[in-house]
FIGUGU-411781 format. One line per 8 residues: number of its first residue (from 1); their letters; for each residue x, y, z of C-alpha. Coordinates in Angstrom, 2 decimals, always signed. Each point is the difference from the previous one (the first is absolute). Example, Ala and Ser with C-alpha at 12.3 -4.5 7.8 and 13.67 -1.06 7.14 Angstrom:
1) AS) +12.30,-4.50,+7.80; +1.37,+3.44,-0.66 $
//
This chain:
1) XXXXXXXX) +79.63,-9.79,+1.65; -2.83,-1.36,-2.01; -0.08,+0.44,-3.71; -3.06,+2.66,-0.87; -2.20,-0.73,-2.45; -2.43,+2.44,-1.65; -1.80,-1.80,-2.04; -1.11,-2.36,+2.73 $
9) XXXXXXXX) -0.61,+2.53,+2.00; -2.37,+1.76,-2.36; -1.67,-3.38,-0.71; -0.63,+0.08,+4.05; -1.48,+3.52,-0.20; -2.40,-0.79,-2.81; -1.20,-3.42,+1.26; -0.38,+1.90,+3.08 $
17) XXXXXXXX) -1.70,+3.02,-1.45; -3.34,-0.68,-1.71; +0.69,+3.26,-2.09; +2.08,-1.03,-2.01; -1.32,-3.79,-0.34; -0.73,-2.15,-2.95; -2.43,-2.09,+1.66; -1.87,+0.33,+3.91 $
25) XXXXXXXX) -1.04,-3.65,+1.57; -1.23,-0.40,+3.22; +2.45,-2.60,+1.27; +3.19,-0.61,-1.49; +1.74,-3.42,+1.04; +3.95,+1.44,-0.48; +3.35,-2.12,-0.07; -1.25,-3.61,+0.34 $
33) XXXXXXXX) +1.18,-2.91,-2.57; -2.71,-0.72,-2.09; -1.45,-3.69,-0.74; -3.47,+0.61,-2.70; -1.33,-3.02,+0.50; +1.20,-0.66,-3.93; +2.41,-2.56,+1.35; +2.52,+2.46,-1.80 $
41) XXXXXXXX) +3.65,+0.88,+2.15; -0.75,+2.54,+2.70; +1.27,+3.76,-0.71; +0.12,+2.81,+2.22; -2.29,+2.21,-0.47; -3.45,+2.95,+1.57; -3.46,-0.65,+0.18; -2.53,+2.32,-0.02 $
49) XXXXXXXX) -3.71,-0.36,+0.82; -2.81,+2.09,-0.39; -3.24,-0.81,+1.26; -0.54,-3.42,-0.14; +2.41,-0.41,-3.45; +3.63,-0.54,-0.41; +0.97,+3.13,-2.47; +3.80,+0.05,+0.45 $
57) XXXXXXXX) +2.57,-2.84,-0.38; +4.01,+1.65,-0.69; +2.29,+2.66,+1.57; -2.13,+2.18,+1.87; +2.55,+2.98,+0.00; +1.00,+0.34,-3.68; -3.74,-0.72,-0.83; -0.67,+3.04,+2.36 $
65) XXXXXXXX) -2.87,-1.78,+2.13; -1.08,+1.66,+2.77; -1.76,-2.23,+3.07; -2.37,+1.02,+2.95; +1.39,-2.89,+1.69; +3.47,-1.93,-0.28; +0.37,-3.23,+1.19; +3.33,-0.46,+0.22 $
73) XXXXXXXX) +0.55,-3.85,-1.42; +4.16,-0.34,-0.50; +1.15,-3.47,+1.30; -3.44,-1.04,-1.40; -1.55,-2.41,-2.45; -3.03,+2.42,-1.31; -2.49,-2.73,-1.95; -3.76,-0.56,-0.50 $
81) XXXXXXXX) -1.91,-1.16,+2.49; -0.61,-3.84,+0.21; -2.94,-1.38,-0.64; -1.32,-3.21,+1.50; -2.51,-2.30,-1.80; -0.70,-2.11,+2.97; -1.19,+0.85,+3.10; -2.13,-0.32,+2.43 $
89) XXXXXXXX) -1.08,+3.70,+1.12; -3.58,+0.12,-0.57; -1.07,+0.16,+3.83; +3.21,+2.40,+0.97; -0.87,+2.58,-3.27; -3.89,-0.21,+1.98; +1.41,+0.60,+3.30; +0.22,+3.53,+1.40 $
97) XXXXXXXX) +3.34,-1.15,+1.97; +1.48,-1.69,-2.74; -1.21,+1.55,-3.39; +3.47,+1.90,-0.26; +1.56,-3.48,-1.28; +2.87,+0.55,+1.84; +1.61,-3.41,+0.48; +0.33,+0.68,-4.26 $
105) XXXXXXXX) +1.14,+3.99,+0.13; +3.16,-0.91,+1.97; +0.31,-3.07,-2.45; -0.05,+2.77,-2.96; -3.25,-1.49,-0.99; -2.28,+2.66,-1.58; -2.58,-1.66,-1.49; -1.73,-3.70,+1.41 $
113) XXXXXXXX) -2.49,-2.44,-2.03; -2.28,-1.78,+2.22; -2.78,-2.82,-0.11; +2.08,-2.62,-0.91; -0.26,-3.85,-0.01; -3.50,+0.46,-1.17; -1.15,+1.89,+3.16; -1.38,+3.38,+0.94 $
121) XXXXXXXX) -3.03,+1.55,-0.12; -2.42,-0.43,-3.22; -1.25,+3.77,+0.83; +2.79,+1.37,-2.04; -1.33,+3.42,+0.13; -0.71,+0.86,+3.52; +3.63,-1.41,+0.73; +1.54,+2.25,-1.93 $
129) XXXXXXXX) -2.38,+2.99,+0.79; +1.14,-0.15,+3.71; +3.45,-0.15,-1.09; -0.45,+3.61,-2.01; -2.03,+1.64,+2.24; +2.06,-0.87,+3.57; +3.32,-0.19,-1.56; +2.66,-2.23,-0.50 $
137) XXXXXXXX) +3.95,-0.10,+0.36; +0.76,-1.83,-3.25; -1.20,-0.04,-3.27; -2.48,-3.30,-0.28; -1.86,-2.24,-2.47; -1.88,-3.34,+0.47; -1.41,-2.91,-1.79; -3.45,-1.94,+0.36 $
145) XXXXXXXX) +0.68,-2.94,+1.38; -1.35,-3.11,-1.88; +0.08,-1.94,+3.96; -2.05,+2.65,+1.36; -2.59,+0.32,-3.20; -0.15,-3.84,-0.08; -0.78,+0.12,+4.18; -2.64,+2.64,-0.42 $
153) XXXXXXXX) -1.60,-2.36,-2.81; +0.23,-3.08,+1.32; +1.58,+0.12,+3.51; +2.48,-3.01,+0.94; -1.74,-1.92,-2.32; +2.32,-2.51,-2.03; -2.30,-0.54,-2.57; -0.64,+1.29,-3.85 $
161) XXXXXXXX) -2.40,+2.62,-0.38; -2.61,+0.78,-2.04; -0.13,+1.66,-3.15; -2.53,+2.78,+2.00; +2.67,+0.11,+2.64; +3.07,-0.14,-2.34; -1.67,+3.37,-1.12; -0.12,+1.21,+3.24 $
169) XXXXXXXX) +3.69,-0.29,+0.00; +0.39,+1.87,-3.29; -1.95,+2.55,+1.48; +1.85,+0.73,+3.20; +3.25,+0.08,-1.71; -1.18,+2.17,-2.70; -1.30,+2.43,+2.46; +3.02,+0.10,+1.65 $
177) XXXXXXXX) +2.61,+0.74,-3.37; -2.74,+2.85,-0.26; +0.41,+1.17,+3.53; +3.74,+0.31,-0.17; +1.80,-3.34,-0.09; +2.66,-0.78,-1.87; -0.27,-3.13,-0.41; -1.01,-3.56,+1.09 $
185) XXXXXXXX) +2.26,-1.58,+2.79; -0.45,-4.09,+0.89; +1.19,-1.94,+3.15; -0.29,-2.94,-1.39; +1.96,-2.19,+2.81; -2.63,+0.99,+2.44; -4.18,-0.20,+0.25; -2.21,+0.89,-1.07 $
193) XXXXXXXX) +1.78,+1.01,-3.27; +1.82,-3.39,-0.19; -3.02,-1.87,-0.91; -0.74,+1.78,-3.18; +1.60,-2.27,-2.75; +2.08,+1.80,-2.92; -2.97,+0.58,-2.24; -2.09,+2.21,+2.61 $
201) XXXXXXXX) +2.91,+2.28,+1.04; +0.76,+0.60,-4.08; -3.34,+0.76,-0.06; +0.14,+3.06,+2.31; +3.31,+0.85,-1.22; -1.70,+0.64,-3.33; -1.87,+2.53,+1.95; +2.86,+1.86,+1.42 $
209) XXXXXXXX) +2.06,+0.14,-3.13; -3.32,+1.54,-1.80; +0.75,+2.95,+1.84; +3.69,+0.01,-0.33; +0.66,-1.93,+3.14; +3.23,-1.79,+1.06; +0.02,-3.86,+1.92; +2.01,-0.42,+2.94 $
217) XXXXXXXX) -0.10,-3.20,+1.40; +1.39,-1.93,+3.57; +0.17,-3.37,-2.04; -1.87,-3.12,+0.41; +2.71,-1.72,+1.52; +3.74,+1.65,+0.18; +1.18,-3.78,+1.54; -1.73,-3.32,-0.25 $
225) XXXXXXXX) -3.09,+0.30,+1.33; -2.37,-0.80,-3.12; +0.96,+1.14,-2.94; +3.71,+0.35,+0.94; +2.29,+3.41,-1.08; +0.14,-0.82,-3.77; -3.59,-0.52,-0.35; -1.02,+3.11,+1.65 $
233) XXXXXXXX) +2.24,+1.72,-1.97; -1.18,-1.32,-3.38; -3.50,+0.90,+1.52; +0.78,+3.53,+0.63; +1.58,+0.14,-3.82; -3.22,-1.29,-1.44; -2.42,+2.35,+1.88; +2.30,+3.02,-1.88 $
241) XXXXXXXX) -0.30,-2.03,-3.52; -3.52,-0.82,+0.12; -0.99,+3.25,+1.71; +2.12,+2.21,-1.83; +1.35,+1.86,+2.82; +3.02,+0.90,+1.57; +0.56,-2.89,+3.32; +2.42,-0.06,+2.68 $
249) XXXXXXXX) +1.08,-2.15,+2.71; -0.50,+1.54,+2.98; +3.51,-0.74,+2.18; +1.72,-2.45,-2.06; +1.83,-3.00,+1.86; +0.49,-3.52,+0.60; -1.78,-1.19,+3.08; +1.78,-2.70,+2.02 $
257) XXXXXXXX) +2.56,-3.08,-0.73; -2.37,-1.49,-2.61; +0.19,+2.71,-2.34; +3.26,+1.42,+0.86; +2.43,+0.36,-3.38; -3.20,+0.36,-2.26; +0.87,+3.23,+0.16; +1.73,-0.35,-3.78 $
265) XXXXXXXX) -3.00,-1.59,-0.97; -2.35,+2.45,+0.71; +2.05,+2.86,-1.60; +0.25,-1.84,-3.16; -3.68,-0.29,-0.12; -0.26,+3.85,+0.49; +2.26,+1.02,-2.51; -1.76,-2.69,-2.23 $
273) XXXXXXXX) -2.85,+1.62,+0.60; +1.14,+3.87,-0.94; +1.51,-0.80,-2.70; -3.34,-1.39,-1.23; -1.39,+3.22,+0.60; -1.48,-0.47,+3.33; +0.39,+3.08,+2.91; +1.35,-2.32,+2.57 $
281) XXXXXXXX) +1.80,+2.03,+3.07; +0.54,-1.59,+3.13; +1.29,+1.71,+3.57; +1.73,-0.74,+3.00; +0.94,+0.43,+3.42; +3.40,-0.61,+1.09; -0.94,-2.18,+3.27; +0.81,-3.91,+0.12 $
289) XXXXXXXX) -3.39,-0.08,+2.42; -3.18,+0.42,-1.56; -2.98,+1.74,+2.30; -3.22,-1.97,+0.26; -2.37,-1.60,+2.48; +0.44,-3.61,+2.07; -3.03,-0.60,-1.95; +0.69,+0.66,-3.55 $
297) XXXXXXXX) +3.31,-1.71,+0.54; -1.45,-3.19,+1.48; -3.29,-0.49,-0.95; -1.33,-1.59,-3.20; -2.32,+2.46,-2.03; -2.90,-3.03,+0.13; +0.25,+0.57,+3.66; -1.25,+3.39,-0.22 $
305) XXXXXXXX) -2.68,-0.43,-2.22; -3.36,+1.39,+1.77; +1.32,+2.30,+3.09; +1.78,-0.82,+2.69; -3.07,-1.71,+1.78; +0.12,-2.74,-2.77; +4.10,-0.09,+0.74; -0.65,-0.49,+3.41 $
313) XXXXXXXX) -2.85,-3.25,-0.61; +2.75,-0.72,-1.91; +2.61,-0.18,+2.21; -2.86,-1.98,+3.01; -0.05,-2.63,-2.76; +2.24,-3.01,+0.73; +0.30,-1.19,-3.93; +0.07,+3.43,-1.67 $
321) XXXXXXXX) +2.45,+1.15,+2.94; +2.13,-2.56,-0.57; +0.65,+0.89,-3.74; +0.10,+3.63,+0.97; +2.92,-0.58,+2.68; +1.74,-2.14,-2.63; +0.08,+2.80,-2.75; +0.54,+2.41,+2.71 $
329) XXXXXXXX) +3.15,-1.64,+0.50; +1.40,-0.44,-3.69; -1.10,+3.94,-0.38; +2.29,+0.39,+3.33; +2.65,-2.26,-1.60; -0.14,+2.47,-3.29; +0.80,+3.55,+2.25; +2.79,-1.56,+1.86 $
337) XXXXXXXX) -1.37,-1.66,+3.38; -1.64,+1.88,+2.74; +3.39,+1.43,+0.77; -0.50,+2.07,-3.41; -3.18,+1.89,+1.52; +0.81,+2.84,+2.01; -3.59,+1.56,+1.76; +0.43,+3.78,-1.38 $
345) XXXXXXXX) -3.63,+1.71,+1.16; -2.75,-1.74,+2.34; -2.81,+0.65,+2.26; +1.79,-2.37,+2.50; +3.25,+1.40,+1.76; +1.29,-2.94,+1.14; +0.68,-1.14,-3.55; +1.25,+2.92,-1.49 $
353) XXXXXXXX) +4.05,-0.54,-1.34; -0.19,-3.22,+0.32; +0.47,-2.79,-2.30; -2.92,-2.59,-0.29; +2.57,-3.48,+1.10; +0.91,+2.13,+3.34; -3.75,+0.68,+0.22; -0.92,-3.43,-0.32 $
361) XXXXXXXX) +2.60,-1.11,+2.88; -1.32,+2.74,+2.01; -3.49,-1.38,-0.23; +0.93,-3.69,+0.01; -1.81,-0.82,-3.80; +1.45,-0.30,-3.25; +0.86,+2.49,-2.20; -3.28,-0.46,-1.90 $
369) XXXXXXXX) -2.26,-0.05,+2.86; +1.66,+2.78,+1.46; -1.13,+1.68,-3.87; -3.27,-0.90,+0.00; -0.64,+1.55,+3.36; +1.48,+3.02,-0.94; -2.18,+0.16,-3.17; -2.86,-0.97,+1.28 $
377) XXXXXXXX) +0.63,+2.72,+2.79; -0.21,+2.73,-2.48; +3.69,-0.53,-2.10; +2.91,+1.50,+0.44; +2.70,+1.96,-2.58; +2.58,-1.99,-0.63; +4.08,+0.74,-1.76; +0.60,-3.29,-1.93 $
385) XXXXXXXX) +3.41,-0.34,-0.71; -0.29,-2.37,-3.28; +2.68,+1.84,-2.56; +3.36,+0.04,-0.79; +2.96,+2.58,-0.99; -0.10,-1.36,-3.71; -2.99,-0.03,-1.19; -0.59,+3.81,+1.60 $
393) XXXXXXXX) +3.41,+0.94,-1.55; -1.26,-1.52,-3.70; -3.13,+1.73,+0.13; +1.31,+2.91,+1.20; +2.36,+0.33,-3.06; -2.67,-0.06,-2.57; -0.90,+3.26,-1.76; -4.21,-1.21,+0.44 $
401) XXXXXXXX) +0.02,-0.10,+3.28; -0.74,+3.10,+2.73; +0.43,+0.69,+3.43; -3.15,-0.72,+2.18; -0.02,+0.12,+4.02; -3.62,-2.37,+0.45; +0.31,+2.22,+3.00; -2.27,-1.50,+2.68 $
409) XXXXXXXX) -0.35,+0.41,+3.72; +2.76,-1.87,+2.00; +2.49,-0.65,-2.59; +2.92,+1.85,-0.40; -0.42,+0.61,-3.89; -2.70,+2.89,+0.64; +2.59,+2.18,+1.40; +3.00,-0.89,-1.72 $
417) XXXXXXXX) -0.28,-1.53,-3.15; +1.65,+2.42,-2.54; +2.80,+1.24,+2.73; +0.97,-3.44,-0.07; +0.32,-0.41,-3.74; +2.17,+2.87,+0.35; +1.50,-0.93,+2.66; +0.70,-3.40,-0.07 $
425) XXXXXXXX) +0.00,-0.85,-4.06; +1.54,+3.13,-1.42; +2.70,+1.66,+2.25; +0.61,-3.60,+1.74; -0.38,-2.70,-2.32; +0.32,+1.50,-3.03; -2.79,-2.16,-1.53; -1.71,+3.39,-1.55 $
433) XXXXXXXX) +1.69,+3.16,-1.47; -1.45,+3.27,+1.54; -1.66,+0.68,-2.99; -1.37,-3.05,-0.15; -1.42,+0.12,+3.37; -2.05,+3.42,-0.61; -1.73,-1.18,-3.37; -1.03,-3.13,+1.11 $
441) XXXXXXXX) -1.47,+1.97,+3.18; -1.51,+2.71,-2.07; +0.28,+0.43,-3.74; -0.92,-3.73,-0.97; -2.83,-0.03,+2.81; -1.92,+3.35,-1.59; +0.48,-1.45,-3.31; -1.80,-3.52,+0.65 $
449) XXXXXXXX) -2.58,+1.73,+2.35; -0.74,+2.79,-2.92; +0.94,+3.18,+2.09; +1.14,+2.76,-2.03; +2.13,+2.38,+0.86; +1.02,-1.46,+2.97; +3.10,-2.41,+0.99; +2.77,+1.80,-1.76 $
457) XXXXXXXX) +1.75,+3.56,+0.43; -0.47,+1.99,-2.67; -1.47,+3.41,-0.89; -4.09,-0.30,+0.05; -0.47,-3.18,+1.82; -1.43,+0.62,+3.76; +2.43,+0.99,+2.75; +0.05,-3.55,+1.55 $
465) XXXXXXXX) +3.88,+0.16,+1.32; +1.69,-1.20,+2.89; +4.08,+0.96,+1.08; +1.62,-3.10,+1.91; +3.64,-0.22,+1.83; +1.78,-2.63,-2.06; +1.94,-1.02,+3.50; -3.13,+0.02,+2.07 $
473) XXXXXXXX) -3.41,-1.22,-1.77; -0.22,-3.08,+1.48; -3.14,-2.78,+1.71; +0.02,+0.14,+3.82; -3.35,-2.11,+0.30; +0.41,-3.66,+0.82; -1.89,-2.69,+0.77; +0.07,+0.45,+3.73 $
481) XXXXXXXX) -0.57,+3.93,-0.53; -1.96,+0.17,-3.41; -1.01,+3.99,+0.51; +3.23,+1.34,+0.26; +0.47,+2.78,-2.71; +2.60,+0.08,-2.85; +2.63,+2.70,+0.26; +1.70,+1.90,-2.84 $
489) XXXXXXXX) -2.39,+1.37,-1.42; +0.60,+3.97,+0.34; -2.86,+1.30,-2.15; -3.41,-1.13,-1.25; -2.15,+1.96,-2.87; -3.44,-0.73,-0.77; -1.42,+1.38,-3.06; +2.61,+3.25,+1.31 $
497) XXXXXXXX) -0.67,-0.29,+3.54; +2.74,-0.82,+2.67; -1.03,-2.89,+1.72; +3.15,-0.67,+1.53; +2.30,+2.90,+0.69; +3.10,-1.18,+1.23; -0.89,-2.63,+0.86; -3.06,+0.83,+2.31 $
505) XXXXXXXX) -3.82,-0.57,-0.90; -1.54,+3.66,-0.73; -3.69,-1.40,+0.21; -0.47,+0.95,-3.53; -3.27,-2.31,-1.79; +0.90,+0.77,-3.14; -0.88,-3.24,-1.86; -2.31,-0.14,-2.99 $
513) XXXX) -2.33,-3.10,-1.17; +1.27,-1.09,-3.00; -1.23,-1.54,-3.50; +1.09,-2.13,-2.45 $
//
């Protein structure tokens, strides 16, 4: 016969009784193990949520809370929900059919950052406008991009500009801090933005940090391409010394066999750099193939200069073809061989999962001919697989750096990036704590980006929170089936709206536009 207990069962009757209760929340989260985000040891422990706030973290029954809704969470990890400072979600938040962000929900992703590597649109404020008034699934912010603001100055123009046009510049970035961004982000590796030297990007930069903006940057060159991994890395820490501003490298790793190992190197130059006093953060994703195009990973920038109607005289040019093919193949030689580039997303079926040497064979050409048609056809998405387990791992261990997903079309990342981490580097591997894992996917993130309130569980921050089966969350998407949704992830709140309720999408657009 079971033992009776009256006090718990009084402590039933008055959580259950809003009579007699201490405190009334809307949802209360009940039985789950708790992770903050602090990177403090989990606890067991009740959430409760009212409105769009966390207002409850303890024992819900001897604090007498009383719930319109239980979600029962035992078996759970209860944390805050992730936040991703990479991604590529600026055409799915704009999309009727896709503006839930769902690929990121089922990841535990509540809140996405977007117009990266320098891109986007300059018209910060109509972007976001259509995002508040149609509704989106995540939380979201974005940065001008200095790529796009150098493009709509100057085009694919390699050259300096003018002081009048320099201005122009200024302008267009400082109209888009004002308009909502939070910062300035760079793409650097690819053109336009490539072919503004170190002085013109600190320049803008200057602007963004006037208005409390952050730098995130895709590095000049994360391999050997020009100014090889160190050097883009002592770029990025001068732009936040001479610009006074906080920088970040925007997924940090060592590209290819020519740089592999510097890992060491470049984390000594970091931590240099902090404890000088300069806001260096980095982030990750924890892939060994990067996500990119045949021609961004092939072609030399000088190539592009102009448009692609000067690549193409280019290309009809014996001498200057000849030069191109020849760097074409050293760039080739960097990311592994054409066996390293798998196509991920293309206009042209025949192509698609296939790797550019069995593409070649099929067409009778070389590897680089076989490229060049397929850029000059319109490009293709490529996964580049140019890391290795080390370097990740070493990054990965180092309290600066986050969790990103550079979630793009056609790579498996956009679906499962922080399922994996879980997956994969804390429950297998062992490479992370659990702890660990959740602050460098939420806590750390909203502290470099400069959002308050959010990232953490405690009482008065918003009611970002997501409940995950420890045995379950796991990636499914791979690179032959890139869309396939995570699983594990029971329950989704956005600002104190279930997203995700058990599991299932509710069709809630809860997100909110957010500012630094």
């Amino acid at each position: 016969m079971p033992k009776f207990s009256l006090g718990a069962a009084i402590a039933a009757i008055l959580v259950a009784c809003p009579l007699y209760a201490q405190q009334q929340v809307d949802i209360l989260i009940r039985g789950g193990t708790i992770v903050d985000g602090s990177g403090g040891p989990a606890r067991a422990g009740d959430v409760g949520i009212r409105g769009d706030r966390i207002t409850f973290i303890g024992n819900a029954a001897t604090s007498r809370v009383a719930a319109t809704k239980t979600i029962n969470a035992k078996g759970l990890i209860v944390a805050p929900g992730f936040i991703d400072p990479h991604t590529h979600t600026g055409g799915d938040l704009s999309n009727a059919q896709r503006k839930s962000n769902l690929p990121y929900l089922m990841q535990g992703v509540t809140t996405v950052i977007t117009n990266n590597d320098g891109g986007g649109p300059v018209n910060i404020g109509a972007q976001l406008a259509e995002w508040t008034n149609n509704g989106i699934g995540t939380n979201a912010a974005v940065y001008i991009g200095q790529g796009s603001v150098r493009g709509a100055v100057l085009g694919m123009s390699d050259g300096a500009p003018t002081a009048a046009q320099l201005d122009s510049m200024r302008a267009i970035v400082a109209r888009g801090m004002d308009q909502g961004a939070i910062g300035m982000s760079t793409g650097l590796y690819y053109a336009p933005g490539s072919y503004a030297p170190t002085e013109e990007v600190i320049a803008l930069a200057k602007v963004a940090a006037g208005k409390n903006g952050i730098y995130d940057s895709h590095i000049r060159d994360e391999s050997s391409y020009t100014v090889g991994l160190i050097g883009a890395i002592n770029e990025v820490i001068r732009i936040g010394r001479e610009a006074h501003m906080p920088v970040h490298v925007s997924h940090i790793k060592a590209l290819g066999t020519d740089v592999w190992g510097q890992s060491d190197t470049v984390i000594a130059l970091i931590k240099t750099a902090r404890a000088q006093g300069i806001d260096v953060t980095a982030s990750q994703y924890p892939y060994t193939a990067s996500g990119t195009s045949v021609g961004a990973s092939l072609l030399p920038r000088w190539a592009e200069a102009g448009g692609r109607d000067s690549l193409r005289a280019r290309v009809a040019d014996p001498a200057t073809r000849a030069r191109l093919v020849s760097e074409m193949a050293n760039n080739m030689r960097r990311r592994g061989g054409a066996a390293s580039l798998l196509i991920t997303n293309t206009r042209d079926s025949s192509i698609l999962g296939k790797r550019l040497d069995a593409i070649a064979k099929q067409r009778g050409v070389s590897p680089i001919e076989a490229g060049l048609q397929i850029i000059l056809a319109g490009d293709a998405s490529v996964a580049s697989f140019n890391m290795n387990d080390k370097d990740i791992e070493k990054f990965m261990k180092q309290d600066f750096v986050f969790t990103d997903s550079d979630g793009s079309d056609g790579h498996p990342r956009k679906y499962g990036t922080f399922p994996k981490l879980l997956r994969e580097y804390v429950y297998t591997k062992h490479v992370l704590t659990l702890p660990q894992a959740v602050r460098r996917s939420s806590a750390s993130t909203a502290k470099f980006l400069g959002f308050k309130d959010r990232g953490s569980l405690a009482v008065g921050s918003y009611a970002d929170v997501i409940a995950f089966d420890p045995a379950t969350v796991a990636d499914r998407s791979t690179y032959e089936q890139p869309t396939l949704l995570a699983t594990g992830m029971k329950y989704v709140l956005v600002n104190g709206v279930v997203a995700i309720d058990g599991g299932t999408y509710t069709g809630a657009t809860a997100g909110k536009v957010l500012h630094r």
